[in-house]
C-alpha positions in Angstrom: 0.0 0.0 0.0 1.5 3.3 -1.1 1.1 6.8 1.1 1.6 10.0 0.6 3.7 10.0 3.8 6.5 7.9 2.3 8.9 10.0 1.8 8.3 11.4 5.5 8.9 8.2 6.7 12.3 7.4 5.2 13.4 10.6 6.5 12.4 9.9 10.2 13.8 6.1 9.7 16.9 7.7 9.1 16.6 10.6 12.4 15.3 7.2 14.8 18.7 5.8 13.9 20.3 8.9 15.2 18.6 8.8 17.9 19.4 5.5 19.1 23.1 6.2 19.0 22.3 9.3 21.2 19.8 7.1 23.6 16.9 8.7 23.7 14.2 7.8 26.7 11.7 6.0 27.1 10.3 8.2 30.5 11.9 11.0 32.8 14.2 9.3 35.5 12.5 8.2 38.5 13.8 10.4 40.3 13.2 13.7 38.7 10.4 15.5 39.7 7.8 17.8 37.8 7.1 21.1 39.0 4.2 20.1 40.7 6.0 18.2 43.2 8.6 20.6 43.8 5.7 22.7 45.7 5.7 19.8 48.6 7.9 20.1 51.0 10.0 17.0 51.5 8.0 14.1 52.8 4.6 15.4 51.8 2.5 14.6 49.2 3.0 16.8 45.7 0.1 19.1 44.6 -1.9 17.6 41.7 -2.8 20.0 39.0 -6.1 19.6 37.3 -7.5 21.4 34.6 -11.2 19.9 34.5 -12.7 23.6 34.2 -10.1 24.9 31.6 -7.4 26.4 33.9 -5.1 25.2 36.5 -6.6 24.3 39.7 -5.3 22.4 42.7 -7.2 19.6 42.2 -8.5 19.1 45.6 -10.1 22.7 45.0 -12.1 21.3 42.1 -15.7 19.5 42.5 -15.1 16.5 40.2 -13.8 13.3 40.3 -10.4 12.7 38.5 -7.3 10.4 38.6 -4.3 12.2 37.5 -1.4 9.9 36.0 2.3 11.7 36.3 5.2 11.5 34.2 6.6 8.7 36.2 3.5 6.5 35.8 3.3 6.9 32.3 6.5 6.1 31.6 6.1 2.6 33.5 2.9 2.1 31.8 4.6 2.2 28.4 7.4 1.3 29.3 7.1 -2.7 27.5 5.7 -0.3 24.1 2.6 -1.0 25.0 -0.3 1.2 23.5 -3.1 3.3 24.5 -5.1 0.7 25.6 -2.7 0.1 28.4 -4.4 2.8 30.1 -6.9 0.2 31.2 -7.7 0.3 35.0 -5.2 2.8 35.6 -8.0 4.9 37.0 -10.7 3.3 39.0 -13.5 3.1 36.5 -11.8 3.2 33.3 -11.5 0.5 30.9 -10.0 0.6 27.5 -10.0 -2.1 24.7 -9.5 -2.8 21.2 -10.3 -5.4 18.8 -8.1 -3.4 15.9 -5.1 -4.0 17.1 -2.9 -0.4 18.1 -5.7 1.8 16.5 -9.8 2.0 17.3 -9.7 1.9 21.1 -12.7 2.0 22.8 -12.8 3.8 26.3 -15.5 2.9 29.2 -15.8 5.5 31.7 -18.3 4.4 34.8 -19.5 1.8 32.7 -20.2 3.5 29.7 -18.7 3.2 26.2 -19.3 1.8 22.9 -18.5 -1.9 21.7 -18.8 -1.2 18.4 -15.6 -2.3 16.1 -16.8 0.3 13.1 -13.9 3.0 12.1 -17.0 5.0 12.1 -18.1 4.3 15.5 -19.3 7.0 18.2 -18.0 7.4 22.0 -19.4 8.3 24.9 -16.0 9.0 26.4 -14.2 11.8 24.9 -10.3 12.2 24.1 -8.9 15.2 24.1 -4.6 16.1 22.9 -3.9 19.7 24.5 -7.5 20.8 24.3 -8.6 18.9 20.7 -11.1 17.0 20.4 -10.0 13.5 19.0 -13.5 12.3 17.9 -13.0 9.5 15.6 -11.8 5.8 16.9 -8.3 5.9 14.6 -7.1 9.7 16.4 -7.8 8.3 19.4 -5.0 5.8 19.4 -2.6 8.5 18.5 0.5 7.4 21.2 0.7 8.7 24.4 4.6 10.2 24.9 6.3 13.6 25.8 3.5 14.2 28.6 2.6 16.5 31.4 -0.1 14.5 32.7 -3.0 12.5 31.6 -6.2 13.3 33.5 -9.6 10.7 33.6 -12.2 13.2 34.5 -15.6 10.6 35.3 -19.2 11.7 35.0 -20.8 14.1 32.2 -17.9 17.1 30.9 -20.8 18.5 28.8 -20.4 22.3 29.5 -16.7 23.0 28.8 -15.8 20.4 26.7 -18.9 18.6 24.8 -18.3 16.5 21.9 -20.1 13.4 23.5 -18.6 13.2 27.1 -21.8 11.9 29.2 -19.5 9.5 30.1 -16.3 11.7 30.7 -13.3 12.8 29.4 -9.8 11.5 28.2 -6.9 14.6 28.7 -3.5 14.5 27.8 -1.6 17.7 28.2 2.1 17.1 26.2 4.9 19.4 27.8 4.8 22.6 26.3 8.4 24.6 24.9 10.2 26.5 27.2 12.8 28.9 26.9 14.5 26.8 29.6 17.2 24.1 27.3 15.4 20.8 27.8 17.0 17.3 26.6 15.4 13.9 27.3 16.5 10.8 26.1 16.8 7.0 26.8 16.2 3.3 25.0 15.2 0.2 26.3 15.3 -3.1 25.0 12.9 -6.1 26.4 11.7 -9.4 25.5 10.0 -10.4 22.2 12.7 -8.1 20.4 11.1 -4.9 21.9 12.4 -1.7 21.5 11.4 1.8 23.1 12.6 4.7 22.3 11.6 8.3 22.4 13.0 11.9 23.7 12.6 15.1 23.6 14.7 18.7 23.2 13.8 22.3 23.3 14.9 25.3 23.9 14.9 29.2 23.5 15.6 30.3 19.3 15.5 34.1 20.5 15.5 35.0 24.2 11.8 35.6 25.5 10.2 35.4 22.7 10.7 32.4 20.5 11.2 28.9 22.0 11.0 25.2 20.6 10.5 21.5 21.3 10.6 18.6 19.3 9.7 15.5 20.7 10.1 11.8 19.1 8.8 8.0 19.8 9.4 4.8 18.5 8.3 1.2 19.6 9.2 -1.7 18.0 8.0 -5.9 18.4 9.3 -8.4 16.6 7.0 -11.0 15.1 6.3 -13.6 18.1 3.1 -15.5 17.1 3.5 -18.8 15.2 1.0 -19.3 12.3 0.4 -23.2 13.0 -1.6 -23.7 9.8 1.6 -22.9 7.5 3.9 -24.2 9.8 6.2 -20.7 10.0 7.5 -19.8 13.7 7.5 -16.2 15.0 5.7 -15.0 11.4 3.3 -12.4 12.9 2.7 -10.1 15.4 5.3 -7.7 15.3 4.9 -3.5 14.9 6.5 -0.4 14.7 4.8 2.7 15.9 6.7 5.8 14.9 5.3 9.3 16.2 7.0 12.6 16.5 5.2 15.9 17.9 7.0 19.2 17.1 5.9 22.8 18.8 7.1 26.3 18.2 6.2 29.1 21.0 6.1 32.8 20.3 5.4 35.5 22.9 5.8 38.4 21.2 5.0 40.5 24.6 4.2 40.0 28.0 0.3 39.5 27.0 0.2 37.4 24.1 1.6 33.7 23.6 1.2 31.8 20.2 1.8 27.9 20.3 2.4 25.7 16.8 2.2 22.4 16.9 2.4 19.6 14.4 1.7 15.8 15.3 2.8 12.8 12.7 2.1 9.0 13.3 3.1 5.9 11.0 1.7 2.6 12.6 3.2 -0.7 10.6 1.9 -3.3 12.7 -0.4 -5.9 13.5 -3.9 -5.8 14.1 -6.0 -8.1 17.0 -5.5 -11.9 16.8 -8.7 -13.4 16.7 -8.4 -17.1 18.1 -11.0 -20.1 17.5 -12.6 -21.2 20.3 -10.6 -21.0 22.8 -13.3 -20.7 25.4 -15.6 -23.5 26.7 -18.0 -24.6 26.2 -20.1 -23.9 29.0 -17.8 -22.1 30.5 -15.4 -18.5 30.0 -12.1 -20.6 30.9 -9.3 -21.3 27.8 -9.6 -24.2 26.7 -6.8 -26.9 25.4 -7.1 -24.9 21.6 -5.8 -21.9 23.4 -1.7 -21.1 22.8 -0.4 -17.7 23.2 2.0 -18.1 21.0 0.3 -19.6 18.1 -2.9 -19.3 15.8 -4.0 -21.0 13.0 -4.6 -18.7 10.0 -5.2 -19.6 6.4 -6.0 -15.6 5.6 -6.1 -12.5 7.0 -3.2 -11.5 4.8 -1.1 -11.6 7.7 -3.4 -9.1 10.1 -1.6 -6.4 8.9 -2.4 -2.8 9.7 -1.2 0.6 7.8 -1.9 3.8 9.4 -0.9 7.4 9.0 -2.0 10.5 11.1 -1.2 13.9 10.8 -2.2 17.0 13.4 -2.0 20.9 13.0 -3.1 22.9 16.0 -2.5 26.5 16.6 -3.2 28.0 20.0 -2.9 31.4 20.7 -3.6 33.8 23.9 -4.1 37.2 24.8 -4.1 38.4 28.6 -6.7 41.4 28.8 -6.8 43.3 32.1 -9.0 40.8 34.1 -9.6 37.8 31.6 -7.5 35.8 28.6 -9.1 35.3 25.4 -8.1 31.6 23.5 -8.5 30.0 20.2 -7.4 27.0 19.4 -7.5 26.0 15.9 -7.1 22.6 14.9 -6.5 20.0 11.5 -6.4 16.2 11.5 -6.2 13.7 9.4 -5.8 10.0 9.8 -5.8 7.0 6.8 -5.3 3.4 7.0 -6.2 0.0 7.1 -6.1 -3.2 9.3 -7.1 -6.5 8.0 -7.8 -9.8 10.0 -8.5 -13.4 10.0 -11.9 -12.8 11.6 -12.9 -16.5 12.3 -9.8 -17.3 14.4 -9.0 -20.6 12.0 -8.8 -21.9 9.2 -10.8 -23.6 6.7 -15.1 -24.5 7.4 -16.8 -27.4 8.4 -18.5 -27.4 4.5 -15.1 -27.4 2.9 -12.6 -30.2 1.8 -11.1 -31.1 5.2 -13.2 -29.2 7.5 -11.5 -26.7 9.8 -10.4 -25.6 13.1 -9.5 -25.3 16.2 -12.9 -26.4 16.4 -16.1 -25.7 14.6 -15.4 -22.9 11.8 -18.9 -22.5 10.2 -17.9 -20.5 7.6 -14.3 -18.5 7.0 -14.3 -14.4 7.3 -11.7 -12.5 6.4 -11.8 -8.6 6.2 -10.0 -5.5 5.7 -11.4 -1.6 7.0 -9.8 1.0 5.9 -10.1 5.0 6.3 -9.7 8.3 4.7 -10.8 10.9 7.4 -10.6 14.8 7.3 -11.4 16.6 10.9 -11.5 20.2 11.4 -11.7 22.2 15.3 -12.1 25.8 16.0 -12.7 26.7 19.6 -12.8 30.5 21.0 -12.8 30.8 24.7 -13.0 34.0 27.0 -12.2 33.6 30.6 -11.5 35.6 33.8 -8.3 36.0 35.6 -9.0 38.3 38.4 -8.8 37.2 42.4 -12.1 38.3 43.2 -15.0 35.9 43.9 -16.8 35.5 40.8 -14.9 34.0 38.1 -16.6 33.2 34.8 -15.6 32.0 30.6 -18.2 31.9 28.1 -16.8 30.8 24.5 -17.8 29.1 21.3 -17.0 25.9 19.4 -17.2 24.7 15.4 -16.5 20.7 14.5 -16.5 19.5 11.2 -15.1 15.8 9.5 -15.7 14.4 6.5 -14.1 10.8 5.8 -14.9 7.2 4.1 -14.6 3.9 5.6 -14.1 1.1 2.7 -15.1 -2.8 3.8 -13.7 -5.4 1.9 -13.9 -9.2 2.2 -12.0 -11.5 0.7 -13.7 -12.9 -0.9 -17.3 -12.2 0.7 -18.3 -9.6 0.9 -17.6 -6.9 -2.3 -16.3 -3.8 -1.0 -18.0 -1.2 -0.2 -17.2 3.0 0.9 -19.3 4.7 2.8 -19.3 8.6 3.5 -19.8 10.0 7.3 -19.8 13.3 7.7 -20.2 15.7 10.9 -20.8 19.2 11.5 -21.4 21.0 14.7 -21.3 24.1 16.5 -21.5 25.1 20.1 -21.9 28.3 22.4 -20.9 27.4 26.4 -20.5 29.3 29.7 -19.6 28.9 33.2 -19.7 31.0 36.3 -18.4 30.4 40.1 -18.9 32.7 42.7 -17.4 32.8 46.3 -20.2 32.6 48.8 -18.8 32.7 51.5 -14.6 31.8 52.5 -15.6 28.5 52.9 -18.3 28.0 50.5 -18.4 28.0 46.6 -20.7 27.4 43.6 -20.7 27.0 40.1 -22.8 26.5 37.0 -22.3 25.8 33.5 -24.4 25.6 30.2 -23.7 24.4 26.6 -25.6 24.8 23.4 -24.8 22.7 21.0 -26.1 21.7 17.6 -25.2 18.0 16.0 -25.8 17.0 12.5 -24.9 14.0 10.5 -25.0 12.6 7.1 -24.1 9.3 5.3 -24.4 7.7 2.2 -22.9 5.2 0.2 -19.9 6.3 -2.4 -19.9 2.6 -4.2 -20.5 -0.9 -3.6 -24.3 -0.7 -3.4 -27.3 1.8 -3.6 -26.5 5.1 -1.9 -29.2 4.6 0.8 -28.5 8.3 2.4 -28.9 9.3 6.0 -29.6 12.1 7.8 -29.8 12.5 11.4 -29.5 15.9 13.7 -30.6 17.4 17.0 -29.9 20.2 19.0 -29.8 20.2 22.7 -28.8 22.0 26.2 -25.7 20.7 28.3 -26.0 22.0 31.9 -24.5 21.2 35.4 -24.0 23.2 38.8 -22.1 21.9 41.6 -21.6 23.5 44.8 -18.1 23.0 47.1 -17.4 23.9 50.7 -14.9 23.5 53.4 -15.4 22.2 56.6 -11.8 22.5 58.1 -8.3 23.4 56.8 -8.0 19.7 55.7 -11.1 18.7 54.0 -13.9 19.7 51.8 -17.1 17.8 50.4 -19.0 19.1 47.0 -22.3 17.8 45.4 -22.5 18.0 41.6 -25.9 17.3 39.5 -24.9 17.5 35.6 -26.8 17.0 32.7 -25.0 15.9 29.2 -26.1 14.6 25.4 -24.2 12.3 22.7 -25.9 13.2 19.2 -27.5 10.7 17.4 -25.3 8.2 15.2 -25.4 6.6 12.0 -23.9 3.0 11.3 -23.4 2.1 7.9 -20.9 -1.1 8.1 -23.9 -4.2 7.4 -24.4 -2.1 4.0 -21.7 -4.4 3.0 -23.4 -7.4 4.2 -26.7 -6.2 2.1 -28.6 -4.7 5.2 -29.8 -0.8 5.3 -28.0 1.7 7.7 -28.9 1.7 11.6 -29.7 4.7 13.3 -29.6 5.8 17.2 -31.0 8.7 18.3 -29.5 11.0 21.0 -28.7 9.7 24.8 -29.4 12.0 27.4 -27.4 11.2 30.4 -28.2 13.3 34.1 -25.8 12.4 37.1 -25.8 13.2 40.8 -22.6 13.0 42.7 -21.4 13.9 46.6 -17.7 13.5 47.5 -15.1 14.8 49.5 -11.7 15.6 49.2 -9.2 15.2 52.2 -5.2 15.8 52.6 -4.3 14.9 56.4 -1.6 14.1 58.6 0.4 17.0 57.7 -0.2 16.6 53.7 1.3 12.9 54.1 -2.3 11.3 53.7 -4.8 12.1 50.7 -8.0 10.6 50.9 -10.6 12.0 47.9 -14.0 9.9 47.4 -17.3 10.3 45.2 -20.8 8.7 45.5 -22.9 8.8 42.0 -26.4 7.8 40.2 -26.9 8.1 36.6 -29.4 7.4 34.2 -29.6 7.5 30.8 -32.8 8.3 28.8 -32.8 6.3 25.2 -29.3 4.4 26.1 -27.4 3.9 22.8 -25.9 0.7 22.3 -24.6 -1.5 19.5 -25.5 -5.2 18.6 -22.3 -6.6 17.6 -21.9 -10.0 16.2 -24.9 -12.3 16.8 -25.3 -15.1 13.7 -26.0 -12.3 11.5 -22.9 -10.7 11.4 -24.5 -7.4 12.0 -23.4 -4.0 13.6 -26.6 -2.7 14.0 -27.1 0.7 16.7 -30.2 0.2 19.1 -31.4 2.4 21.6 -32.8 0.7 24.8 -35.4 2.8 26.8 -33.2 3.6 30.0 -30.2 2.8 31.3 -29.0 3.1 35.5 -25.6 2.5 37.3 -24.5 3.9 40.6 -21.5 3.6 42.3 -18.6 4.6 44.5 -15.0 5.6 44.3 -12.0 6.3 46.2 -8.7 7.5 45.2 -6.1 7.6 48.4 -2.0 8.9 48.4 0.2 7.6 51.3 3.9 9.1 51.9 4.9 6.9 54.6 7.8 8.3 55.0 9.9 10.8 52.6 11.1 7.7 50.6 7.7 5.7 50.2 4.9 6.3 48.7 1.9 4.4 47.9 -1.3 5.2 46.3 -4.0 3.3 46.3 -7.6 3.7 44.2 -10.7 1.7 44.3 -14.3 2.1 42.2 -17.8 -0.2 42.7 -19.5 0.3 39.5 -23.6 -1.4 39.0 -24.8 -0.9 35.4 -27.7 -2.1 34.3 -30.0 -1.8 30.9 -33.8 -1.0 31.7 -36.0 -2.2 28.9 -38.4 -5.3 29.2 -38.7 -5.7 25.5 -35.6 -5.0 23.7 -34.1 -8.3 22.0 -31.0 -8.9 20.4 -29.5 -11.4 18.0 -27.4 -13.8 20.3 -24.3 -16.1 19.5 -23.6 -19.2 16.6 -22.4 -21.6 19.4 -22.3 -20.1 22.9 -24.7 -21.0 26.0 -27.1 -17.7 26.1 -28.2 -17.4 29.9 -30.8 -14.8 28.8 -34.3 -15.4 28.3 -35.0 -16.2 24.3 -37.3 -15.1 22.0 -37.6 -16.2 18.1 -38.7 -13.1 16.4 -39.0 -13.3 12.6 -37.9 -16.6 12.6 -34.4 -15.7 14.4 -34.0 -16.8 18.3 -33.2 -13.3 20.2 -32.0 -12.6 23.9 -33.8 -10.2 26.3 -31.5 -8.3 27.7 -33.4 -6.1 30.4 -31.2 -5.8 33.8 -28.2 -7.2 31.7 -24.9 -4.9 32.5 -23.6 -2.5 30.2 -21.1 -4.2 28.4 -17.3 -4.0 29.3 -18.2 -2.6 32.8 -16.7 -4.6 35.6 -18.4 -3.9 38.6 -14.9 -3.3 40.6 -11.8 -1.8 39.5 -8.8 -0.5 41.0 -4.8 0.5 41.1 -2.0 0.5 43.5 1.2 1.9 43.2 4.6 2.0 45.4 7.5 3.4 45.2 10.4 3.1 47.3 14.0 4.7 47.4 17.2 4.2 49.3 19.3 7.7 49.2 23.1 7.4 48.1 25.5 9.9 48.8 24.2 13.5 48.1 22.6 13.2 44.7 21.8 9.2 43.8 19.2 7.0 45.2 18.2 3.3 44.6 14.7 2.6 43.9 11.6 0.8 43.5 8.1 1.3 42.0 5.7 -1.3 41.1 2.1 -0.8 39.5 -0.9 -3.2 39.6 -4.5 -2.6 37.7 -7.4 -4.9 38.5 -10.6 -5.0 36.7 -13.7 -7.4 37.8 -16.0 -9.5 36.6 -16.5 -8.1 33.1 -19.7 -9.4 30.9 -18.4 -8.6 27.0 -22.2 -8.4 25.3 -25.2 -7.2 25.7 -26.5 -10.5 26.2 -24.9 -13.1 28.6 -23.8 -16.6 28.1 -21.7 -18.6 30.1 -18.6 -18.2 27.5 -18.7 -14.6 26.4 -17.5 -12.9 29.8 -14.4 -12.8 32.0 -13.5 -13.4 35.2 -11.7 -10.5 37.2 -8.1 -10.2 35.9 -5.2 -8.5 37.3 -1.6 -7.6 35.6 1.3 -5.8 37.6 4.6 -3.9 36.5 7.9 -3.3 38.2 11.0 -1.4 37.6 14.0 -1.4 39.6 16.9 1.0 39.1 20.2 3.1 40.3 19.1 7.3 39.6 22.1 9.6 39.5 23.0 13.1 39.4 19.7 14.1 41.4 18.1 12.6 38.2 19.8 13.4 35.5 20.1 10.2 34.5 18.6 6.6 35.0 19.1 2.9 34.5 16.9 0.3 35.4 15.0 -3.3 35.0 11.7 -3.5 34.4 9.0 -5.6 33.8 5.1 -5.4 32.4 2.5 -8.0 33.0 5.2 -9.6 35.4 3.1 -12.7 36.5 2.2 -13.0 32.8 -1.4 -13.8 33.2 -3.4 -14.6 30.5 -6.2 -12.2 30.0 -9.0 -12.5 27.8 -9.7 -9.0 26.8 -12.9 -9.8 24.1 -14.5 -11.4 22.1 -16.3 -12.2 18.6 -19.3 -14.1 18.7 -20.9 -14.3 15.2 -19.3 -17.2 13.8 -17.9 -19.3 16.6 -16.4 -19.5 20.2 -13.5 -16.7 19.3 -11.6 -14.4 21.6 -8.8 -12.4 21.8 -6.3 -11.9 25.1 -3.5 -9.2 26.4 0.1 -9.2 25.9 2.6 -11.9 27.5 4.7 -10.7 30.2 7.7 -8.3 28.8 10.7 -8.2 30.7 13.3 -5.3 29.7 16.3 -3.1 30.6 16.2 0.7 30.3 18.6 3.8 30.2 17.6 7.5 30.5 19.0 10.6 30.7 17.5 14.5 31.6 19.2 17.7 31.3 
């Protein structure tokens, strides 16, 4: 497949070799410390920043319930080249999975998200890169490096940010240029051939008023999978993820700033590997077919995937006497294509031989690809001053246009479809001090959401339009009752626009349409730092329900993607996010969520599996057997979740230390579908990290051991259930050695 980005990508082959020989990092040392941090004083706990309401608040100030991921935990998350989907339970409540490979994650906030596998596929979670929107599936894999922090705001984000968050937001801030002279750098190698490497430098160009940064990532697997129909050892499976992220900074004056940025990402990789029945039946365990290291493929051309992004964003400032005004304009574009042996196997019962592992009714094998086009333009005005009312009002423009092309080889022909988007938004939020101790705040959105589709070739152009317009609100109110701890309540009303599916036009069935969800939450938590800042203790209680639920009906023996809205949908639930410095050299944080979904509509019916055990009620509707679903959970919502880190260090001599850190993620029972069966669901799974290492120089530089999935548990992480028992698991365990430096 040929790209316009070719050229592009020889060039950057050629700086990545540089780069190596100069040993760029994979994360800052472990020892160094962002500037947040440096505001504790030694032996308490580091302010977290938060910028949930569009500016820089302590976040135990704010009324909303985040998780904040730092420098140092993103670099162990990544640290085995994972991608973004590694994110999962790294915040109580969040989730994130994938069934194409490195691109198309879906993210589950609370419980809620989207199973659909379309490249066209809405989210009730948004993702946002330095304040842009990254709407469609493929932008939101774009690779998580050179960051600030990476905040999971949960529950409805509606006012300020819109864009479908009634399930909540995504945010990863990169580090901005500075006219400070910045060089990170580092490689690490680890099992599986794996290599990570990525860096950053920057710098001032003219004192004061122009600076730079240009940061760089690349991971890198080699093929580890055996295909044990052909017989080859280690011929699938591997990647490499380039992405580089350049910024330019002008500040002109005292008043104005004007950041340039450009983003670039070649993925040539592999997309998921579907496996044949390697669960039951009767029962979710792997059975003797499953082998992590081999599948059994006679297509699927090798599940390759080709993709190419590309991102423009301009943000500029102006201070006013009493408020900054903001624009941030915004280009992306994003093509490529993943292809995959579908059925998990090879051959079909009906054909010479049959198949296998197990019962193969008939063989799929399929290829998606995109062409997408999205523009942003966002203009904010908001207050600076110290008095007590603060306030920003501000407006908001969306538009994409792109084709997703469906081919099967050789059923079905392919087809293109169009989607496009355009939408427009005026918002507003005031907060006023009522007292010293007590303060509230209310925001409101207007926003306008229309879509159209129709079909560019393949089959009859079947158009669809669909469009609403609707008010985001919320208020919340936040007072506190001593020096060391506050409590808020929150109620906050949010809509995702209706949604057009288009994929079973290549499978001769018309488009599916959902209309709008409507989501309204109530929340109460506190937010606690004790002990003489050595103990943080934050917690949230919440209710939700969601008026005309969408969902999508993936799989079933039809092979059909189809959107469905449900009459309601509930959850409640709690969570808790704690911070423990024991003692100056350990910390440990620790963060827990209970999460109880369910869907609330005695009639709704969906199309149920070729071979599992349905635990549902059944109904044959037009001659097809369906499964009631009413009180089912939302799919891919585990009831519990959690995360614990710890991190300990042994002081040497004046500026080195010895250390420690390990990371764990656990997420519960999880029920894949919308209907239940004894196969399609998982039992709670747990996977842990560790690094070990020697910092120097008070952290200017690093080298360490490190491990991800260290008990190398195998996970399944979903499934497909249209054709037979098939599933598809997380990575082995990858075990590595690291070097970094920080100037």
């Amino acid at each position: 497949m040929s790209h316009r980005y070719s050229a592009f990508r020889a060039v950057w082959a050629g700086s990545t070799a540089l780069a190596a020989a100069a040993t760029v990092s994979i994360a800052a040392p472990a020892a160094a410390q962002d500037s947040e941090t440096a505001e504790a004083t030694e032996g308490q706990l580091a302010t977290i920043i938060v910028t949930a309401n569009r500016r820089e608040e302590n976040l135990q100030d704010v009324p909303v319930s985040a998780d904040i991921l730092d420098q140092e935990r993103i670099g162990a998350i990544f640290s085995g080249a994972g991608d973004i989907t590694a994110l999962a339970g790294t915040a109580p409540g969040l989730n994130v999975e994938s069934s194409n490979g490195r691109v198309a994650p879906r993210f589950y906030i609370r419980g809620l998200g989207n199973t659909d596998f379309d490249l066209a596929a809405s989210q009730p979670v948004s993702v946002l890169l330095d304040d842009v929107v990254m709407e469609n599936v493929t932008l939101k894999s774009f690779p998580i490096f050179d960051v600030e922090r990476v905040e999971v705001l949960r529950g409805p984000q509606g006012t300020l940010f819109g864009r479908n968050t009634p399930a909540g937001i995504v945010k990863i801030d990169s580090i901005k240029p500075s006219h400070d002279t910045s060089v990170v750098a580092g490689l690490s190698f680890g099992s599986l051939d794996t290599i990570s490497l990525n860096g950053a430098v920057g710098g001032s160009i003219v004192k004061d008023v122009l600076a730079f940064r240009v940061a760089a990532q690349m991971q890198k697997r080699g093929d580890w999978i055996s295909n044990g129909f052909t017989n080859q050892d280690n011929a699938l499976g591997g990647y490499a993820d380039f992405a580089v992220r350049g910024q330019l900074l002008f500040t002109p004056n005292d008043r104005t700033s004007i950041n340039a940025a450009v983003n670039f990402r070649d993925l040539q990789g592999s997309s998921t590997f579907f496996r044949a029945n390697i669960l039951g039946p009767g029962n979710n365990k792997l059975n003797a077919n499953y082998d992590r290291d081999t599948v059994f493929y006679d297509a699927g051309g090798g599940n390759e995937a080709d993709y190419q992004q590309f991102g423009a964003t301009l943000t500029a400032a102006y201070e006013f006497d009493g408020a900054t005004l903001t624009s941030i304009t915004s280009h992306w574009t994003s093509e490529g294509s993943s292809r995959g042996d579908v059925d998990g196997g090879f051959g079909a019962v009906f054909l010479p031989g049959g198949g296998g592992p197990g019962l193969i009714p008939f063989p799929s094998d399929t290829q998606d690809s995109i062409d997408l086009k999205q523009t942003t333009q966002e203009i904010r005005l908001a207050s600076t001053g110290e008095g007590p009312l603060s306030w920003q009002v501000g407006g908001f423009y969306f538009e994409s246009d792109f084709d997703v092309t469906t081919v099967g080889f050789t059923f079905p022909p392919p087809v293109t479809v169009n989607h496009t988007n355009e939408a427009w938004a005026l918002f507003g939020q005031v907060g006023y001090q009522l007292t010293e101790k007590l303060r509230v705040t209310g925001g409101l959105r207007y926003t306008d959401d229309q879509k159209d589709f129709f079909v560019r070739s393949g089959a009859a152009p079947q158009p669809r339009s669909v469009g609403d317009d609707q008010f985001d609100w919320d208020i919340s109110i936040f007072g506190d009752v001593s020096e060391d701890a506050s409590v808020y309540a929150k109620i906050a009303n949010s809509f995702r626009g209706p949604t057009i599916q288009g994929r079973d036009v290549a499978f001769f069935n018309p488009p599916s349409v959902a209309q709008s969800e409507n989501i309204t939450s109530y929340e109460v938590g506190f937010k606690s730092e004790l002990a003489d800042r050595t103990v943080r203790l934050n917690g949230a209680a919440y209710y939700y329900t969601v008026e005309d639920p969408q969902f999508t009906a993936v799989g079933g023996a039809g092979n059909l993607v189809q959107l469905i809205n449900a009459n309601k949908g509930e959850a409640w639930g709690l969570e808790f996010d704690g911070a423990f410095q024991v003692s100056p050299q350990f910390l440990v944080t620790l963060g827990v969520a209970y999460n109880n979904t369910a869907i609330k509509d005695s009639t709704l019916a969906v199309g149920i599996c070729a071979q599992c055990t349905v635990t549902d009620p059944t109904r044959v509707i037009s001659g097809s057997t369906r499964a009631l679903i009413n009180n089912n959970p939302f799919p891919n919502a585990p009831e519990w979740s959690g995360d614990f880190t710890a991190r300990y260090s042994i002081p040497v001599g004046n500026t080195g230390e010895f250390f420690i850190f390990t990371d764990w993620v656990f997420l519960g029972d999880t029920n894949f579908l919308l209907y239940e069966s004894r196969e399609f669901n998982a039992k709670s799974r747990i996977e842990g990290g560790l690094k070990v290492g020697y910092s120097g120089d008070d952290g200017q530089w690093e080298v360490a051991a490190f491990a991800r999935n260290i008990t190398d548990e195998d996970n399944v992480l979903g499934v497909v259930d249209f054709n037979n028992n098939t599933a598809f698991v997380n990575d082995p365990r990858i075990i590595g050695v690291m070097f970094g430096v920080k100037y």
